[in-house]
C-alpha positions, 0 to 999 in steps of 0.5 A, spaced: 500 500 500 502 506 498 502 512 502 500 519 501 507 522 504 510 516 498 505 517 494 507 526 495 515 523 494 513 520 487 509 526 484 515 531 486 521 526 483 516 528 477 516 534 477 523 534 478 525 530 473 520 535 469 524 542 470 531 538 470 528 536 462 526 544 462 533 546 465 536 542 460 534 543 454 537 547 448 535 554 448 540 560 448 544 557 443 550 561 439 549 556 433 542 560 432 541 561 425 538 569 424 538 570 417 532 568 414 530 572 407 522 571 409 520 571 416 515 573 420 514 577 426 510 578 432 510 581 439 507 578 444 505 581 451 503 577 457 499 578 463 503 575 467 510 571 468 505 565 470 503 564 463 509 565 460 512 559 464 505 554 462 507 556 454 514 553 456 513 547 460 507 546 455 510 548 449 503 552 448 501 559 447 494 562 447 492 570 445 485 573 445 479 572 439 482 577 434 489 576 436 488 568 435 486 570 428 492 574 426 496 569 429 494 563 425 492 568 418 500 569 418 501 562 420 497 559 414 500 565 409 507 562 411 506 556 410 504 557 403 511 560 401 515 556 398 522 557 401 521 556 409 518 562 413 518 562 420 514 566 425 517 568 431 515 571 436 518 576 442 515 575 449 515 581 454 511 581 460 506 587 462 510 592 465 517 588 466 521 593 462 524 586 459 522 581 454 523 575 456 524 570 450 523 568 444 519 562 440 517 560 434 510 558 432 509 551 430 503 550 428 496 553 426 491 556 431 486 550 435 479 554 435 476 548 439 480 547 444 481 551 451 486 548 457 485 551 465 491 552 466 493 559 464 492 563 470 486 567 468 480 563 464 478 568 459 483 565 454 480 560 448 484 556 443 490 555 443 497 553 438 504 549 439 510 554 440 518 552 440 522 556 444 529 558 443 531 563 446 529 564 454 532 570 458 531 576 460 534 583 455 532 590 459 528 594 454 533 599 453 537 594 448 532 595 443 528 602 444 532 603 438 528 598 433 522 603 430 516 600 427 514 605 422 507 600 421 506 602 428 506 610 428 513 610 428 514 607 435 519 604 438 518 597 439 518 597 446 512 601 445 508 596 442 501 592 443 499 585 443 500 581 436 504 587 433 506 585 427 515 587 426 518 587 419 522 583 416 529 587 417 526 589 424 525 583 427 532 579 424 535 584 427 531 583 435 533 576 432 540 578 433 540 582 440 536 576 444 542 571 441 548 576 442 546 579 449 549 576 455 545 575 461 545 571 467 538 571 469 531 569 466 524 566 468 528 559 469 531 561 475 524 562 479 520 556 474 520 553 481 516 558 485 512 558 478 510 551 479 508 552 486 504 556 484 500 551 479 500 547 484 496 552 488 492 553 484 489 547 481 488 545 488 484 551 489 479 550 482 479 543 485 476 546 491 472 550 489 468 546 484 467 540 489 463 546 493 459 547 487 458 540 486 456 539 494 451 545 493 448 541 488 446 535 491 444 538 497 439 543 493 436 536 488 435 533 495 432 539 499 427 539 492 426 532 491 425 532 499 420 537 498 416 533 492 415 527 496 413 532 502 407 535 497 406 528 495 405 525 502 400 531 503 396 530 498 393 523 499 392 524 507 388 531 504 384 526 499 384 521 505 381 525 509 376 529 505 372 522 503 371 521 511 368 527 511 364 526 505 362 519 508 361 523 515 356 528 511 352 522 508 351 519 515 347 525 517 343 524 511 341 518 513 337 522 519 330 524 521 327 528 516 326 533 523 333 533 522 335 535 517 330 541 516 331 544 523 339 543 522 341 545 516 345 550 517 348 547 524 349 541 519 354 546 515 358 548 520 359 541 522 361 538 516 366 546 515 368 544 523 370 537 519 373 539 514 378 543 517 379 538 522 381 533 516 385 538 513 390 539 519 390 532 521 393 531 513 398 538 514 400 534 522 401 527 517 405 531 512 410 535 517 411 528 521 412 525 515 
């Protein structure tokens, strides 16, 4: 029989075993080819480093409705070239003053299909990307690229899905494989992974709790059903004993039924309502 603390050990070799894989694989490399004669180019601003780190464990990326569309156009368009035309793309978080990577997208866009991992829930679809290049280059390296399809910005400035051109982006290119730096999200992927871990745990919370509220609401319904039910047949019960009770008084004198007509009334109302509480005192006991 495993045990929970055996069974905790063999989930974190996992994880290890997964971040050396991260760790060890090639990125940075000084052999990196930059010199395309068709390529093509796209900043993409993250909302968090949390979903940077989901896009390199799983080699998965996922933008908004319109920028899924910009993404997988450009992708197809590439793809019908006939000499090779990749599509990179240059990852900066919000607010970072940094980008912090370099990928390629390797795939089309997969509209259908959605994962729950990403930090916040509103991103749908999502395509394969590979990446190949993970550190971190201040934004000061590169406020000298002006996009001229951009108002003449500087590419430090740009939105999400900003297309760069050909020249522009060769030369990012260049500066990501050139620049020497000794830190990058791989150093906290750790903290990142305790923050998955986290999460999930808390998603899992919440909808066994929306699960619970379920049941006990359809069993307080069905509780309820049977209450009204069972109230209906004491009520029906009890009014025939009342019918067969007025009948029995039928069955009097004539003096009777003529001097008592109204009192007769009363009686069977009196009846009546005594029935009915009966049935109502069954149902509660019921």
């Amino acid at each position: 029989q495993i045990t929970a603390e055996h069974s905790s050990s063999i989930d974190d070799s996992k994880n290890n075993k997964s971040l050396s894989k991260i760790h060890d694989e090639s990125y940075n490399r000084p052999d990196f080819s930059t010199d395309y004669k068709n390529a093509k180019f796209f900043i993409i601003k993250s909302y968090s480093e949390d979903n940077v780190h989901k896009s390199i464990k799983y080699g998965v990326w996922a933008s908004t409705p319109n920028g899924n569309k910009k993404l997988d156009a450009a992708y197809r368009e590439a793809k019908e070239n006939q000499d090779p035309c990749p599509v990179f793309l240059f990852f900066s978080v919000n607010a970072s003053a940094q980008f912090c990577g370099v990928a390629e997208m390797v795939g089309p866009v997969d509209f259908d299909k959605s994962v729950d991992y990403w930090q916040q829930d509103k991103w749908s679809g999502q395509f394969p990307v590979k990446w190949h290049f993970i550190k971190d280059v201040p934004n000061s390296q590169f406020r000298h690229i002006i996009l001229e399809n951009n108002d003449n910005k500087p590419v430090t400035n740009s939105r999400d899905t900003q297309e760069v051109r050909l020249e522009q982006g060769i030369e990012m290119l260049n500066i990501f494989k050139s620049f020497e730096t000794d830190t990058s999200i791989l150093d906290d992927f750790d903290f990142y992974e305790d923050r998955q871990k986290a999460m999930q745990e808390r998603k899992a919370r919440q909808q066994a709790s929306l699960m619970s509220v379920g049941v006990v609401g359809e069993t307080e319904h069905r509780n309820t059903v049977s209450l009204s039910n069972d109230f209906m047949k004491q009520m029906s019960k009890s009014f025939a004993q009342v019918v067969c009770l007025d009948d029995g008084n039928k069955d009097g004198t004539a003096i009777e039924r003529t001097s008592s007509a109204s009192d007769g009334s009363k009686v069977a109302r009196v009846k009546l309502e005594d029935a009915m509480t009966a049935a109502v005192s069954s149902g509660q006991a019921s």
